[in-house]
N, CA, C and O of each residue as an XYZ file, in Angstrom:
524
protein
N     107.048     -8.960    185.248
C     107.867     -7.771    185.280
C     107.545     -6.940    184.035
O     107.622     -7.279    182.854
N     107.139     -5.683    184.612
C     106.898     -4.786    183.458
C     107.993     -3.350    182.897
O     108.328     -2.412    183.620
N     108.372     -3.539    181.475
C     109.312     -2.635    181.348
C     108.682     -1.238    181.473
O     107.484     -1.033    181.278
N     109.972      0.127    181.964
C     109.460      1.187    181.970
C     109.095      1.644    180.760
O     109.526      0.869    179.905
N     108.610      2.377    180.375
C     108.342      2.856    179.058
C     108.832      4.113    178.962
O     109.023      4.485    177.804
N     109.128      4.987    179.938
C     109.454      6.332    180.247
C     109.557      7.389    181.346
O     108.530      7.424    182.024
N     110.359      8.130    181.664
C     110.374      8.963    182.334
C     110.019     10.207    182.397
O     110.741     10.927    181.708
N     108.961     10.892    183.107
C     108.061     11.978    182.895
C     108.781     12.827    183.712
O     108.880     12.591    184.916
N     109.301     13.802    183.186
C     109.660     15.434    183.630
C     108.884     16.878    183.250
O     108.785     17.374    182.128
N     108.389     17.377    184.461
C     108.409     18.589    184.070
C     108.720     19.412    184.017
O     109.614     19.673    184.822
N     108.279     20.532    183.051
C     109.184     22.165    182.379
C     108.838     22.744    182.364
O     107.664     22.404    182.217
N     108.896     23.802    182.415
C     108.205     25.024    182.554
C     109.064     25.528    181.032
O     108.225     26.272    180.523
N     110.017     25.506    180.281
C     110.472     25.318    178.946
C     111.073     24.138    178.475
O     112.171     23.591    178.580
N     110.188     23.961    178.020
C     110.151     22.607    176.718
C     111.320     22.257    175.758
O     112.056     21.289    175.566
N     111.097     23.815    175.115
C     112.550     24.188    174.181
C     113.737     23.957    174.798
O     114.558     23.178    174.314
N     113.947     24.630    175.956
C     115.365     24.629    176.377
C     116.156     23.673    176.629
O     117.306     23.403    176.285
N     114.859     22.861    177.723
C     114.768     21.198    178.281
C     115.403     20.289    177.104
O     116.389     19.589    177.337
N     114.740     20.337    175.717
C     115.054     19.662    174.804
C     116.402     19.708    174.135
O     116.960     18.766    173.574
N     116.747     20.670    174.245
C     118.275     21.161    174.048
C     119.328     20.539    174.831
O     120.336     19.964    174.419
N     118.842     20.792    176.328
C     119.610     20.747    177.100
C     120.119     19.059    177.706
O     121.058     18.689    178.410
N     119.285     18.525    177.211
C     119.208     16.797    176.879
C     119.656     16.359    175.970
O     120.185     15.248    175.966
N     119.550     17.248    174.775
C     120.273     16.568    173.902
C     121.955     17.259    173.879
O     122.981     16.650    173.574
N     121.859     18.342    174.198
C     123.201     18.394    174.465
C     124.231     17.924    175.527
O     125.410     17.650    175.299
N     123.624     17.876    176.672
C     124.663     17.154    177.928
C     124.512     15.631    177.753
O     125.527     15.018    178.086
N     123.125     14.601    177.154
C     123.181     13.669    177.081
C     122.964     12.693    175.748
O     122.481     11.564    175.827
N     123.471     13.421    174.317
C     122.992     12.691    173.600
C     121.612     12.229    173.229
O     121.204     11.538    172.296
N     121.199     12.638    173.932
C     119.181     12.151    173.303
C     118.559     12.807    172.366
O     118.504     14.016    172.140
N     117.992     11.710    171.721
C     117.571     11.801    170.250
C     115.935     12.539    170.401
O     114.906     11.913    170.654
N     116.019     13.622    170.230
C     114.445     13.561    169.841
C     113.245     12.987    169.122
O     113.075     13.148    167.913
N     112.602     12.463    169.728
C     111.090     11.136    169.055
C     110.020     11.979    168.440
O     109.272     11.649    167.521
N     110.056     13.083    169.063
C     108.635     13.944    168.734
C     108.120     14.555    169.627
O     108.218     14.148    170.785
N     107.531     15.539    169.354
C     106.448     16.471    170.098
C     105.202     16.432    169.651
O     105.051     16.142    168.464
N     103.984     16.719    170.505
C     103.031     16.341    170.788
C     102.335     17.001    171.597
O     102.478     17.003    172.819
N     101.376     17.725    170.845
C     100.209     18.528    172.280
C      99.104     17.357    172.559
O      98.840     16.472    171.745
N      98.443     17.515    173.980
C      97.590     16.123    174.441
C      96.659     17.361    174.788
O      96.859     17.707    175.952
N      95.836     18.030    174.234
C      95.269     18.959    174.462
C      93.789     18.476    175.509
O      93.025     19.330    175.959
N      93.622     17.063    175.739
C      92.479     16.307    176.786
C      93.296     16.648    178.486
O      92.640     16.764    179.521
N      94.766     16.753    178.412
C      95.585     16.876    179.738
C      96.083     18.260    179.690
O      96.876     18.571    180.579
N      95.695     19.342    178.624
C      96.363     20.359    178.712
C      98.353     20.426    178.631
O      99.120     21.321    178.986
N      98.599     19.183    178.063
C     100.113     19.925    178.012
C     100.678     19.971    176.776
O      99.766     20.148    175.968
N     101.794     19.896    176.194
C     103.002     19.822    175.414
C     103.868     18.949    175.695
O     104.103     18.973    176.903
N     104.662     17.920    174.957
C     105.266     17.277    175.244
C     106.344     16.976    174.465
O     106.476     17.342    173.297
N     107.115     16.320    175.085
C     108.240     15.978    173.922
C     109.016     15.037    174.522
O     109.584     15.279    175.587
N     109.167     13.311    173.601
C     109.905     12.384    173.828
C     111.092     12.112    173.603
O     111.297     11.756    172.443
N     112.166     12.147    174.417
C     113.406     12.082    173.457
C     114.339     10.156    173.622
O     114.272      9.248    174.452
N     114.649     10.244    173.090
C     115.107      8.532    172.966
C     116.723      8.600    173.608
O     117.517      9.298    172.977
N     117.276      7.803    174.997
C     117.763      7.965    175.664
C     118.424      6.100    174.645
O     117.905      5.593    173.650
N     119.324      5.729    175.232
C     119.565      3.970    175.206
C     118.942      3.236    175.785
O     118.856      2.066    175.410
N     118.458      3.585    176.623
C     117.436      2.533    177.641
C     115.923      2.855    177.313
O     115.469      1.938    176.630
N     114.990      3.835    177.562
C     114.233      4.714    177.454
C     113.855      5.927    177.285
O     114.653      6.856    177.160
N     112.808      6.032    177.266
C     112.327      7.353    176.657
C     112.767      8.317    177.487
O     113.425      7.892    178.436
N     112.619      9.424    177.430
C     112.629     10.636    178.317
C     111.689     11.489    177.752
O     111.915     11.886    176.609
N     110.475     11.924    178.439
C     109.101     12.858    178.779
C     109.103     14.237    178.961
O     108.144     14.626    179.628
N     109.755     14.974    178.642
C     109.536     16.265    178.742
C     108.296     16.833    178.807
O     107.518     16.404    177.955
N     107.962     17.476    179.383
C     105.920     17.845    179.515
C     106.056     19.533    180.088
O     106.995     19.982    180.745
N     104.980     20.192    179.682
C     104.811     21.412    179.750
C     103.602     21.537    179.503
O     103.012     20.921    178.615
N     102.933     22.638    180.534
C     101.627     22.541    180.708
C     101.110     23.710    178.952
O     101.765     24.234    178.051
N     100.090     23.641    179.191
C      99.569     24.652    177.672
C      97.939     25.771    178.216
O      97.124     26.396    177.538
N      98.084     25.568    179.672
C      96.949     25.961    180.138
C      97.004     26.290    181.753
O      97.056     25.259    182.423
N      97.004     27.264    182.364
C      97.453     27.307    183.852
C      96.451     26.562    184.893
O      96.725     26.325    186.069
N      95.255     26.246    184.240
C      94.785     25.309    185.436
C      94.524     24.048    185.056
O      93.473     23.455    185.299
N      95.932     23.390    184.156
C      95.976     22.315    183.885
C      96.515     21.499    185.266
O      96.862     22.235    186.190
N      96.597     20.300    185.445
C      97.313     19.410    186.548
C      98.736     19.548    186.469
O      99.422     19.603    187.490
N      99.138     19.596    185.509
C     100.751     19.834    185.740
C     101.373     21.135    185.755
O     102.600     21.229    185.746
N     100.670     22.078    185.774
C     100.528     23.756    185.655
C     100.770     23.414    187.231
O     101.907     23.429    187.704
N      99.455     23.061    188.116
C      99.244     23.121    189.242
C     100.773     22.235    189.914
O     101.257     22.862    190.856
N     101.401     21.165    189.621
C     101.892     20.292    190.023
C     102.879     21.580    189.858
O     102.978     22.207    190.913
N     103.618     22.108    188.791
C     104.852     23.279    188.929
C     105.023     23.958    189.742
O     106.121     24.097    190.280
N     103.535     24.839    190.198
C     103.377     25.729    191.044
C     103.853     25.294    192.663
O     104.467     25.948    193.506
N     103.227     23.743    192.704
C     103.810     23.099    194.080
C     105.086     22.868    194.512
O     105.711     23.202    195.519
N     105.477     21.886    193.020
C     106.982     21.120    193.473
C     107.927     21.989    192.654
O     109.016     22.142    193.207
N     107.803     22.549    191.570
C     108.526     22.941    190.494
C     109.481     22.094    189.487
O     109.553     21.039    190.117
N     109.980     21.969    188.735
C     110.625     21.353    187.458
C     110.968     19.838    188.365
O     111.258     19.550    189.526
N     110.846     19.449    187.676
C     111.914     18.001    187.852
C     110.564     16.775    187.650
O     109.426     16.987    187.232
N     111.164     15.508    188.100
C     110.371     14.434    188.088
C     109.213     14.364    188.294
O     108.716     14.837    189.316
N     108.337     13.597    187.125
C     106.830     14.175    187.893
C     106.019     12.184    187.599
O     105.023     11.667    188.105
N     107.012     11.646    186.621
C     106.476     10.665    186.899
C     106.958      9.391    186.298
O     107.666      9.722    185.347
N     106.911      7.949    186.404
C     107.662      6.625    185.942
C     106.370      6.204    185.345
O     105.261      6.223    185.879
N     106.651      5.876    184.321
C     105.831      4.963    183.393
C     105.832      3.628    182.772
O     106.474      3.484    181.731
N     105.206      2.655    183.270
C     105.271      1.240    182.750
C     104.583      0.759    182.019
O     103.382      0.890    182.256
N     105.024     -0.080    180.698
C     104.367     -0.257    179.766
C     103.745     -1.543    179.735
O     104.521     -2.420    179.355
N     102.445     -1.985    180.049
C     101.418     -3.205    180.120
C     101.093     -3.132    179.111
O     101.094     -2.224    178.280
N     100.639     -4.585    179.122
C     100.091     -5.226    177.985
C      98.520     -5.317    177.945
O      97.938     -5.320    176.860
N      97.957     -5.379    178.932
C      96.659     -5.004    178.785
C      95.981     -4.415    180.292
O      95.509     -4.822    181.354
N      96.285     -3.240    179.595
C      95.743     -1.832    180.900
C      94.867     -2.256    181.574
O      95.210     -2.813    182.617
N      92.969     -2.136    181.154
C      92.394     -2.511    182.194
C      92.162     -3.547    182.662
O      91.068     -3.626    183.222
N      92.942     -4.644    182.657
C      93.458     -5.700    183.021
C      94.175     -5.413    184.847
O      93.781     -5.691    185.979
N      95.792     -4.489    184.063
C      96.420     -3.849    185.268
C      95.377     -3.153    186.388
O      95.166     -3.404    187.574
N      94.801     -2.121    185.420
C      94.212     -1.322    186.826
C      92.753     -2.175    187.685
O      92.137     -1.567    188.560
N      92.452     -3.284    187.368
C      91.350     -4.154    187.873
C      92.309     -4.485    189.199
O      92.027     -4.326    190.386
N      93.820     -5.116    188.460
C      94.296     -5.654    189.492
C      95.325     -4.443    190.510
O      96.135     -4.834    191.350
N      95.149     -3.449    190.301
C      96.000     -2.563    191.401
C      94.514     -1.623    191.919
O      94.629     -0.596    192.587
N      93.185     -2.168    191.491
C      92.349     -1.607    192.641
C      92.088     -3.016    193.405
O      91.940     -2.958    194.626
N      92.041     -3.956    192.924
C      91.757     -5.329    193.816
C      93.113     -5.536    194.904
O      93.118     -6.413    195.767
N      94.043     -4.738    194.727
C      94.940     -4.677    195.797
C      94.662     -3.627    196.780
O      95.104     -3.937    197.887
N      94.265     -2.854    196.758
C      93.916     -1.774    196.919
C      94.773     -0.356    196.793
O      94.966      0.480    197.676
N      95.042     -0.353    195.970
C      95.676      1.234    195.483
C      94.839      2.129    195.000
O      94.018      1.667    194.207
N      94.762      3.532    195.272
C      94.254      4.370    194.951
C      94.464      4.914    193.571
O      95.620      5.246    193.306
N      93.532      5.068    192.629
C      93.274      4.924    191.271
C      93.111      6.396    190.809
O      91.966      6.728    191.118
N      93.721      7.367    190.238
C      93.600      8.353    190.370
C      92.593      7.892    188.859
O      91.457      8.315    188.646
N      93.176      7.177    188.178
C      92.003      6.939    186.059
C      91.586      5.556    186.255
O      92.216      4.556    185.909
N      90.354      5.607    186.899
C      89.622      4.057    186.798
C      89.295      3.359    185.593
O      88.815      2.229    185.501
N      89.544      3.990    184.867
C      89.491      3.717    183.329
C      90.396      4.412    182.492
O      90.850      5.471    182.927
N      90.783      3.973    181.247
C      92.435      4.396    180.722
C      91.877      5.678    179.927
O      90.732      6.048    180.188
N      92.520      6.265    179.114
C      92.004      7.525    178.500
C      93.347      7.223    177.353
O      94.316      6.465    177.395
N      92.930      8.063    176.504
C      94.035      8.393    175.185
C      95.461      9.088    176.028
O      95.349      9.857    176.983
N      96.194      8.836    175.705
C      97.636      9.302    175.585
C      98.882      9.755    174.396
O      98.423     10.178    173.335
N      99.594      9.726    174.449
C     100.920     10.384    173.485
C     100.771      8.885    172.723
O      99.982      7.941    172.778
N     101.858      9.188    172.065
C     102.327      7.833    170.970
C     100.721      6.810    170.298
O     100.851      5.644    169.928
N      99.273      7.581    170.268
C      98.174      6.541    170.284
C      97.921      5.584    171.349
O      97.273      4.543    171.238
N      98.601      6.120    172.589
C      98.353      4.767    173.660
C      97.276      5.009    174.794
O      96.781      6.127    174.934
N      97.043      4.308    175.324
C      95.905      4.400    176.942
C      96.910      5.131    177.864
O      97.896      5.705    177.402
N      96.773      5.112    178.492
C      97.102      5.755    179.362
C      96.326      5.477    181.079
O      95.102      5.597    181.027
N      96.790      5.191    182.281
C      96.200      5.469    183.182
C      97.248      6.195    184.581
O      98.477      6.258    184.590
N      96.549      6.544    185.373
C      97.674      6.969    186.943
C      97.428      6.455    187.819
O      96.286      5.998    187.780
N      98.102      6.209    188.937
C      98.373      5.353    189.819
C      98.740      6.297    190.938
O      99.913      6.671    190.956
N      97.873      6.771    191.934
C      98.183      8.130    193.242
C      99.380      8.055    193.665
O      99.655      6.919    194.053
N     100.349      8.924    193.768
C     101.213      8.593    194.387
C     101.298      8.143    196.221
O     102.206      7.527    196.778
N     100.433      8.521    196.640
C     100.000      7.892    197.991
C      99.601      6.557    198.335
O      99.187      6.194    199.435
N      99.796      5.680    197.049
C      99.892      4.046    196.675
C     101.051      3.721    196.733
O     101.289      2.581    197.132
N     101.941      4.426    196.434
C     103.002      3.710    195.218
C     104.642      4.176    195.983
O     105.691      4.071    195.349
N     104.572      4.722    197.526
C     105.673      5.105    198.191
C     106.110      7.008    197.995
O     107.146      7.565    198.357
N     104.754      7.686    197.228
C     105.492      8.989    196.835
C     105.996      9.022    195.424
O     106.615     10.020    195.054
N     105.827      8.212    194.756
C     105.758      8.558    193.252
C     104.933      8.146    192.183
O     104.907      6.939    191.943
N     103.973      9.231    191.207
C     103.130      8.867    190.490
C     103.578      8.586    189.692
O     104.452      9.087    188.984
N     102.642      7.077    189.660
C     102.900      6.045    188.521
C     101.814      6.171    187.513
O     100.645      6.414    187.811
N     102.300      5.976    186.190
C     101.666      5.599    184.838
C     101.766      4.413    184.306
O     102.813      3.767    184.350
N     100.844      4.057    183.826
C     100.668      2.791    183.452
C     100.541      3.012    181.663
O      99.930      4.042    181.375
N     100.947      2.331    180.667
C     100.557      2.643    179.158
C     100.499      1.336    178.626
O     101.204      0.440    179.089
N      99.714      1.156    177.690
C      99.072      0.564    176.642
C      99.551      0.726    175.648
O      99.136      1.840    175.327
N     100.522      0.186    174.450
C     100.743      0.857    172.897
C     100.141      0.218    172.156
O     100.138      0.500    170.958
């Protein structure tokens, strides 16, 4: 059993989002963070249980630029934190799930990072992280 590590939302404002979390729910802000390899902005805020992901694109033909334009604000993704990534993703292509990062890449906090299609996973894209 792997713990979540976080919950990925997107914004189309970052600022406000961050406000608006910490004001209706108490959450602590962790930090912000441009991932300028994914094109966004981000910002972690520390909930009691987990993180919370705030993300905002920094480029309009970034993936989550595109993902706004489709679905608009809200949930964009669950993140579980493994202990050794390409480990995980060996074993969720030997199951056969569709691998959107066959190999992990840099992420927020110094971690790997990989995705998991949501057409695997019941309709919601999954992240996988490494710290």
């Amino acid at each position: 059993m792997y713990p979540i590590d976080h919950i990925g939302i997107a914004t189309n404002n970052l600022e406000d989002d961050i406000k608006a979390y910490q004001d209706n729910f108490g959450c602590i802000l962790d930090l912000t963070e441009e991932v300028p390899s994914q094109k966004v902005r981000l910002a972690f805020l520390k909930s009691e249980n987990t993180l919370i992901e705030l993300l905002t694109p920094t480029d309009s033909s970034s993936t989550l630029a595109k993902f706004l334009e489709k679905k608009g604000p809200g949930l964009h993704h669950i993140c579980f934190r493994v202990p050794d990534i390409k480990a995980e993703l060996q074993r969720f292509k030997e199951l056969g799930h569709k691998l959107i990062d066959e190999v992990p890449r840099p992420g927020a906090h110094n971690s790997l990072i990989a995705f998991i299609h949501p057409k695997s996973t019941g309709g919601t894209l999954i992240e996988l992280c490494q710290r």
